[in-house]
N, CA, C and O atoms as CSV, one atom per row, in Angstrom:
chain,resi,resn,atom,element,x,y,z
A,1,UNK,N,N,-183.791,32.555,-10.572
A,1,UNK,CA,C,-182.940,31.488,-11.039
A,1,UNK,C,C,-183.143,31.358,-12.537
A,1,UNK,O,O,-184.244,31.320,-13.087
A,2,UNK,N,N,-181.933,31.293,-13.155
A,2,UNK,CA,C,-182.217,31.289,-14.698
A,2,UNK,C,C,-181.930,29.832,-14.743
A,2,UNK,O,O,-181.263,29.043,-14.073
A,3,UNK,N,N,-182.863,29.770,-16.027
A,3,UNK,CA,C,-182.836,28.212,-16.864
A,3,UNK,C,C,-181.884,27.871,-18.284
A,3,UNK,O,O,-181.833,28.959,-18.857
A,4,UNK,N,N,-181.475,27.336,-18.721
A,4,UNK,CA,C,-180.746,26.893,-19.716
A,4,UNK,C,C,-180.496,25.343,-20.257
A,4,UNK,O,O,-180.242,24.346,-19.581
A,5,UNK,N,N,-180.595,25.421,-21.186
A,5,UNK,CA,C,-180.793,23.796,-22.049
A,5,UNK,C,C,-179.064,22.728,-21.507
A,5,UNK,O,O,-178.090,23.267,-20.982
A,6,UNK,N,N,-179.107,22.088,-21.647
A,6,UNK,CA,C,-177.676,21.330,-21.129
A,6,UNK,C,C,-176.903,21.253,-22.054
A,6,UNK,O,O,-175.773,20.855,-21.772
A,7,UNK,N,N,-177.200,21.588,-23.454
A,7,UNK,CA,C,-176.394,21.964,-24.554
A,7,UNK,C,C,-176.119,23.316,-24.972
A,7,UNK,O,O,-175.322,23.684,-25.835
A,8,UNK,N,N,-177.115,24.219,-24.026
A,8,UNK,CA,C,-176.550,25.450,-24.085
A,8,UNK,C,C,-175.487,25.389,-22.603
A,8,UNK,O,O,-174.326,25.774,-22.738
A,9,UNK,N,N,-175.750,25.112,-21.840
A,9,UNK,CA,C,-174.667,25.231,-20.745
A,9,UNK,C,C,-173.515,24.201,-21.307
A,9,UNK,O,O,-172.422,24.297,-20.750
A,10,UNK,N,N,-173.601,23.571,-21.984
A,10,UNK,CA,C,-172.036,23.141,-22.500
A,10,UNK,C,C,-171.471,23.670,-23.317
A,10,UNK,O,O,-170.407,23.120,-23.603
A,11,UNK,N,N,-171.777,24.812,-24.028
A,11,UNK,CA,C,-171.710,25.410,-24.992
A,11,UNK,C,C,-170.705,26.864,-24.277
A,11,UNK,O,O,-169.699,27.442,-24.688
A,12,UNK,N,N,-171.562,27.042,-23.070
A,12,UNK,CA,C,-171.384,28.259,-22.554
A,12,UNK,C,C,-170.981,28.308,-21.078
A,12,UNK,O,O,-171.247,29.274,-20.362
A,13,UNK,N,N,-170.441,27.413,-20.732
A,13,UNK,CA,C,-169.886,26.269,-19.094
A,13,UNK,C,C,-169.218,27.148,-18.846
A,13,UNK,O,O,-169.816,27.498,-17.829
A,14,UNK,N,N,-168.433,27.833,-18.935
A,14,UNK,CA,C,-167.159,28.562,-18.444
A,14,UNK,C,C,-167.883,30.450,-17.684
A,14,UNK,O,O,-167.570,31.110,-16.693
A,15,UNK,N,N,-169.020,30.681,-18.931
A,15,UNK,CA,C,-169.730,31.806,-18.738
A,15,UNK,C,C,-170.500,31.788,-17.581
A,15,UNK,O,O,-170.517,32.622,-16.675
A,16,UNK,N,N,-171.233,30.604,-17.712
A,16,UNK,CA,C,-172.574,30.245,-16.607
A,16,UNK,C,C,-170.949,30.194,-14.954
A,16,UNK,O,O,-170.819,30.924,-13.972
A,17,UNK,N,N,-170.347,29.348,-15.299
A,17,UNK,CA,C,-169.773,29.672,-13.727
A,17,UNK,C,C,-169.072,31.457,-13.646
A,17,UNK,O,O,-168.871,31.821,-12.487
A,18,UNK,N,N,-168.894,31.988,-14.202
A,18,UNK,CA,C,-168.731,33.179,-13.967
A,18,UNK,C,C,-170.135,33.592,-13.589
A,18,UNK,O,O,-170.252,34.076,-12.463
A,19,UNK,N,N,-170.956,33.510,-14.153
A,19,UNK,CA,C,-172.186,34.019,-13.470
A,19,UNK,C,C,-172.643,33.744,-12.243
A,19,UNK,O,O,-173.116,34.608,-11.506
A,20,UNK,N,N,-172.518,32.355,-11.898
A,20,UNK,CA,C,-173.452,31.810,-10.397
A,20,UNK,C,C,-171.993,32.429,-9.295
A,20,UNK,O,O,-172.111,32.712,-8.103
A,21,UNK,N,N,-170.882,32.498,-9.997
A,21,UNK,CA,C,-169.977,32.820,-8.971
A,21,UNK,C,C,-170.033,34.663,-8.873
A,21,UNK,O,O,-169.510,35.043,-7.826
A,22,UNK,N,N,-170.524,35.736,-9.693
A,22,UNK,CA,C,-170.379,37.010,-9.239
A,22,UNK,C,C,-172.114,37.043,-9.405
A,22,UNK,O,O,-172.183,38.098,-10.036
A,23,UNK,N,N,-173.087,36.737,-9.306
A,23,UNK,CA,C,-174.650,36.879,-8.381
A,23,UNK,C,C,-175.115,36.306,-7.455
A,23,UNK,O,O,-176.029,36.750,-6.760
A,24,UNK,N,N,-174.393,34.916,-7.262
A,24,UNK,CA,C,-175.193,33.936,-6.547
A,24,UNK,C,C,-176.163,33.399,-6.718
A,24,UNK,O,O,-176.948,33.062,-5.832
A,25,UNK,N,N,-176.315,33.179,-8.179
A,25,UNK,CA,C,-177.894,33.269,-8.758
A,25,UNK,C,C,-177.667,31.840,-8.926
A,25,UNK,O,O,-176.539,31.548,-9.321
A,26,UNK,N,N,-178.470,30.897,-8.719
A,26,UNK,CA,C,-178.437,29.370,-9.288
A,26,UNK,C,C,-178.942,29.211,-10.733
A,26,UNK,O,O,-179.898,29.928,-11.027
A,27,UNK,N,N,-178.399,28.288,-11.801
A,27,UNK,CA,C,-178.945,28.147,-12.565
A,27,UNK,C,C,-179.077,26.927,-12.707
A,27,UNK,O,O,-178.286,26.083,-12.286
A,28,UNK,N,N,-180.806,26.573,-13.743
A,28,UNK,CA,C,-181.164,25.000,-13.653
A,28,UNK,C,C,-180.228,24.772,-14.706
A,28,UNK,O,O,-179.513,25.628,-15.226
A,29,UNK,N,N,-180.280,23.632,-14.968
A,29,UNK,CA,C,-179.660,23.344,-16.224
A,29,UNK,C,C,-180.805,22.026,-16.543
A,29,UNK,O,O,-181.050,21.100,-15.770
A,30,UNK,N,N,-181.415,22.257,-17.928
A,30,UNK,CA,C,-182.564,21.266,-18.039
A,30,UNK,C,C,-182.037,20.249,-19.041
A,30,UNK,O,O,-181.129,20.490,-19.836
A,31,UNK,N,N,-182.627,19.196,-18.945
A,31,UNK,CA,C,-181.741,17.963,-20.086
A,31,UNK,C,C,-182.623,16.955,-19.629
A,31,UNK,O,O,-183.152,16.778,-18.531
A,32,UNK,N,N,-182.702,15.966,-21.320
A,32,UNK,CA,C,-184.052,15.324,-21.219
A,32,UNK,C,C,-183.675,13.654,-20.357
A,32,UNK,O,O,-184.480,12.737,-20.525
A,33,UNK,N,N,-182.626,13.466,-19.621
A,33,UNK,CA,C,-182.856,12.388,-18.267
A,33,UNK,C,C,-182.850,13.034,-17.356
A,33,UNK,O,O,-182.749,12.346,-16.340
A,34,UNK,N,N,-182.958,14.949,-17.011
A,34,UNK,CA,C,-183.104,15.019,-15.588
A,34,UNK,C,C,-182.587,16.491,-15.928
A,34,UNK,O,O,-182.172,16.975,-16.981
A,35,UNK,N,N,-182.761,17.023,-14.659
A,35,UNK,CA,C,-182.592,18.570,-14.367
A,35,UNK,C,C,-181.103,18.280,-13.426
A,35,UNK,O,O,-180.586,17.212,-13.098
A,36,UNK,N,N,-180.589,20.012,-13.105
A,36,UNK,CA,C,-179.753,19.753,-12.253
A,36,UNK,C,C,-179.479,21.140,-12.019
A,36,UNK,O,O,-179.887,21.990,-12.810
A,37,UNK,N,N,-178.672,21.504,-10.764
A,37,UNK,CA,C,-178.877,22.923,-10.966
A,37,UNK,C,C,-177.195,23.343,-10.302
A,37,UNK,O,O,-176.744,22.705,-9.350
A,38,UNK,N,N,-176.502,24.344,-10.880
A,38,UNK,CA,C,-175.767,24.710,-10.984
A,38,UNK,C,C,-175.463,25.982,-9.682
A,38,UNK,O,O,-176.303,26.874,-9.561
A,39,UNK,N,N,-174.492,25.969,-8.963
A,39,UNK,CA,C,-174.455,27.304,-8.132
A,39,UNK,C,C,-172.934,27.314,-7.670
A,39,UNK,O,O,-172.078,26.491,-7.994
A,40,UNK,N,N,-172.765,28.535,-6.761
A,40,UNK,CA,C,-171.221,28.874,-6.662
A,40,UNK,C,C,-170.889,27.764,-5.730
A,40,UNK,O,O,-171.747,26.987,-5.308
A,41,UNK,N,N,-169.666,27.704,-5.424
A,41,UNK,CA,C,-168.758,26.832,-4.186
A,41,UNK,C,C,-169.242,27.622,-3.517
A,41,UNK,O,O,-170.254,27.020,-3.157
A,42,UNK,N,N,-169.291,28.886,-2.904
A,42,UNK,CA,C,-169.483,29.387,-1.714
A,42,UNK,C,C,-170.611,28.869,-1.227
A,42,UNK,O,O,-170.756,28.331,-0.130
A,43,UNK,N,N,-171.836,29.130,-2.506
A,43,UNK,CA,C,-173.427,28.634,-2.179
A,43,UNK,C,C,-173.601,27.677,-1.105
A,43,UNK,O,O,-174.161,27.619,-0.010
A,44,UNK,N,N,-172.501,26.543,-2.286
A,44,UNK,CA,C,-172.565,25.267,-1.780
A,44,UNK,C,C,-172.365,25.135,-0.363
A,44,UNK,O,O,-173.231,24.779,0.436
A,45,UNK,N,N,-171.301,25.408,-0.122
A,45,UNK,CA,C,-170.413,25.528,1.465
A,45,UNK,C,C,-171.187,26.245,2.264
A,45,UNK,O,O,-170.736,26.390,3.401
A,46,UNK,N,N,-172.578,26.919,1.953
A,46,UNK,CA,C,-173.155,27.830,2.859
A,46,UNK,C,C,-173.988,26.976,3.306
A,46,UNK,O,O,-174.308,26.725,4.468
A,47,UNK,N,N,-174.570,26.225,1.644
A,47,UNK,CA,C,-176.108,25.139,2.291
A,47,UNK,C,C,-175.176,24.082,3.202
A,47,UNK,O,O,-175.705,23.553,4.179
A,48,UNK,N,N,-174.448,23.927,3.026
A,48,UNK,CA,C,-173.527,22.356,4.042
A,48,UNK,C,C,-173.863,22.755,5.203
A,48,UNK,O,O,-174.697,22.179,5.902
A,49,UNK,N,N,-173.075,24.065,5.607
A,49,UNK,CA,C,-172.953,24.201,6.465
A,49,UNK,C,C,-174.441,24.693,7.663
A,49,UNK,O,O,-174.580,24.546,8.877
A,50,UNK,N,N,-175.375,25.329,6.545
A,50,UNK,CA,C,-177.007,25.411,7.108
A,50,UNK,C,C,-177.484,23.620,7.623
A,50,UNK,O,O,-178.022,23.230,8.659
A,51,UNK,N,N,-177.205,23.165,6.903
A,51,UNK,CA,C,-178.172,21.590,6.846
A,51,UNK,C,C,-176.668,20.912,8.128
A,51,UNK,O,O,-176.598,19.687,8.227
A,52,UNK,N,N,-176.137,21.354,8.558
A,52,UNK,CA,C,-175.314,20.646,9.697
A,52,UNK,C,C,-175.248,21.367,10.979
A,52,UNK,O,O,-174.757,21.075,12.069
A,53,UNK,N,N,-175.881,22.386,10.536
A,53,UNK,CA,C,-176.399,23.044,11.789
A,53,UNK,C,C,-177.580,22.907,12.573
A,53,UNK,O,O,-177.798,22.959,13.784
A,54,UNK,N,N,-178.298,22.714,11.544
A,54,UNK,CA,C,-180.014,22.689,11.013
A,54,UNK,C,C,-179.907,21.018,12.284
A,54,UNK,O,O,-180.519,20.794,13.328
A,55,UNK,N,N,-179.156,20.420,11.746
A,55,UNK,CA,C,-178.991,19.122,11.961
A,55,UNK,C,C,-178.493,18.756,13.406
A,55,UNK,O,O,-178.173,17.569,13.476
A,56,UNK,N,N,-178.365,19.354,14.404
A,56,UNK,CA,C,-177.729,19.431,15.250
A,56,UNK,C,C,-178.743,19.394,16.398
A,56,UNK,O,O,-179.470,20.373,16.569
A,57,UNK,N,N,-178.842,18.213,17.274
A,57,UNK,CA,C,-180.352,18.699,17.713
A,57,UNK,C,C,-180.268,19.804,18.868
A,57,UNK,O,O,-179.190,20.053,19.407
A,58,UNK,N,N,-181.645,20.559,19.282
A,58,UNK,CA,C,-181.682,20.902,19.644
A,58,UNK,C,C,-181.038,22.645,20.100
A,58,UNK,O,O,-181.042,23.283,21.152
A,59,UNK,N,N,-180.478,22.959,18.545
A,59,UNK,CA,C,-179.400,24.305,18.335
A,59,UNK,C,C,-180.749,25.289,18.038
A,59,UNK,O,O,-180.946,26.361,18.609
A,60,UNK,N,N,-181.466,24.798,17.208
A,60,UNK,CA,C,-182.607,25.546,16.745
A,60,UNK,C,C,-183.282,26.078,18.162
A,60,UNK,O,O,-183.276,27.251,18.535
A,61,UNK,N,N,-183.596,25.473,18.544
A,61,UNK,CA,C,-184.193,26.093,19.504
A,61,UNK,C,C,-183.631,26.610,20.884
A,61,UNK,O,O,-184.335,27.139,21.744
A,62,UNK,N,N,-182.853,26.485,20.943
A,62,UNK,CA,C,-181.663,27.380,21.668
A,62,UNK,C,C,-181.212,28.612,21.045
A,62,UNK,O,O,-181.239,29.611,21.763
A,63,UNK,N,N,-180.876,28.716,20.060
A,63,UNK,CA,C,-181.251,30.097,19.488
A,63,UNK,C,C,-182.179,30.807,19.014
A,63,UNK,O,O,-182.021,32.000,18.751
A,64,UNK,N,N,-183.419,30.085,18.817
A,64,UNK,CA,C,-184.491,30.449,19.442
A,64,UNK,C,C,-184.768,31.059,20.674
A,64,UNK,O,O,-185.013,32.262,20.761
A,65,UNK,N,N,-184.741,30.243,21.693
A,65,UNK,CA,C,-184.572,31.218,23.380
A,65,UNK,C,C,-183.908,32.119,23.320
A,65,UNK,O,O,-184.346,33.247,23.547
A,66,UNK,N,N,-182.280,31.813,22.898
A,66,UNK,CA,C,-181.502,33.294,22.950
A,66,UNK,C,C,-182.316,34.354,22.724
A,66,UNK,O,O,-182.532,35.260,23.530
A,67,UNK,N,N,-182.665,34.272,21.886
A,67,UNK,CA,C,-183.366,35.674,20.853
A,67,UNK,C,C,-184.419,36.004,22.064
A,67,UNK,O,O,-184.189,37.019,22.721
A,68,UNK,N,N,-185.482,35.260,22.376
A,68,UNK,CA,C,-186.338,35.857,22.901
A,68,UNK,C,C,-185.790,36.185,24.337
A,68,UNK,O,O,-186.093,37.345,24.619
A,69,UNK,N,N,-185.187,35.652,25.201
A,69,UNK,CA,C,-184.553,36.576,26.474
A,69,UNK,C,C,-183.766,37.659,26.052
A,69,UNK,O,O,-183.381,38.563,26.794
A,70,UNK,N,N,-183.488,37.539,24.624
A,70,UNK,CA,C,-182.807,39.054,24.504
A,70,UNK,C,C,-183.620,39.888,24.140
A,70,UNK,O,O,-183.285,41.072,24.166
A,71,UNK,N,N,-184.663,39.584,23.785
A,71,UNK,CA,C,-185.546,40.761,23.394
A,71,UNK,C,C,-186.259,41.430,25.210
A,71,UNK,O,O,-186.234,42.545,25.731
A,72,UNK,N,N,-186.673,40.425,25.550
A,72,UNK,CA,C,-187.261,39.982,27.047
A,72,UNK,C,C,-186.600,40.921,27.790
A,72,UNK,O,O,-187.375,41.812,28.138
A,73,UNK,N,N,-185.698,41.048,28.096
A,73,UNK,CA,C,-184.682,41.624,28.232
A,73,UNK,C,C,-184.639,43.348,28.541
A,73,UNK,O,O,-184.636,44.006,29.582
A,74,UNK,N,N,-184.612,43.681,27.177
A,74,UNK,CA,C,-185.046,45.042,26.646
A,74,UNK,C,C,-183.576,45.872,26.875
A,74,UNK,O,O,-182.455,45.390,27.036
A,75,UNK,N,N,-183.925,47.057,26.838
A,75,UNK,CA,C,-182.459,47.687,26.907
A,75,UNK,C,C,-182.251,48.272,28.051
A,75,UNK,O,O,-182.917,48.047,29.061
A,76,UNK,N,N,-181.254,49.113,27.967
A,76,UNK,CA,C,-180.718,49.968,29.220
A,76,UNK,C,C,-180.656,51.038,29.018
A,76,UNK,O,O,-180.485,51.273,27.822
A,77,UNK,N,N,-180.719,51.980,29.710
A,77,UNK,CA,C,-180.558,53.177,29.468
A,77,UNK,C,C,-179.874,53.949,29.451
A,77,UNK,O,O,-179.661,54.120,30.651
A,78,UNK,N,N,-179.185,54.762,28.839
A,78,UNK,CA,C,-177.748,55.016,29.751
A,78,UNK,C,C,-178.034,56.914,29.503
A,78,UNK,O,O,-178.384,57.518,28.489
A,79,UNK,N,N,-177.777,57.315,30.600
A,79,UNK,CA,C,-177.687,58.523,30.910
A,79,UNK,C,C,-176.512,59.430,30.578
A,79,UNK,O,O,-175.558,59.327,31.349
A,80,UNK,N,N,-176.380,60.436,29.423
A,80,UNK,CA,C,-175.244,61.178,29.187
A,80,UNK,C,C,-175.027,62.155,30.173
A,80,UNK,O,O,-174.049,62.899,30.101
């Protein structure tokens, strides 16, 4: 994650979103009442959608089980 002053990101606002939008890279943006950090719409829409999943009770660990009866499981064999 790159860092940058809040007068350099106003300076250079248009660049920095071309950037977080073709790496995905977050950038802080530092400024002396507070930090803040900068990232793509997609980012964004990805963490929403993690933290409402995340949020959901009991999903976690249901896909949790999935996984392990599928491993449990094991494969098949198939004979050519």
């Amino acid at each position: 994650m790159g860092t940058v002053s809040a007068t350099n990101a106003r300076a250079n606002l248009y660049r920095l979103i071309d950037e977080v939008n073709e790496s995905s890279t977050p950038v802080t943006i530092t400024g002396q009442r507070g930090n803040a950090v900068l990232i793509s719409e997609a980012d964004w829409v990805a963490v929403q959608e993690t933290l409402h999943l995340v949020g959901v009770p009991g999903l976690v660990e249901s896909v949790r089980q999935a996984r392990l009866e599928g491993h449990q499981a094991g494969t098949t064999e198939i004979e050519w």
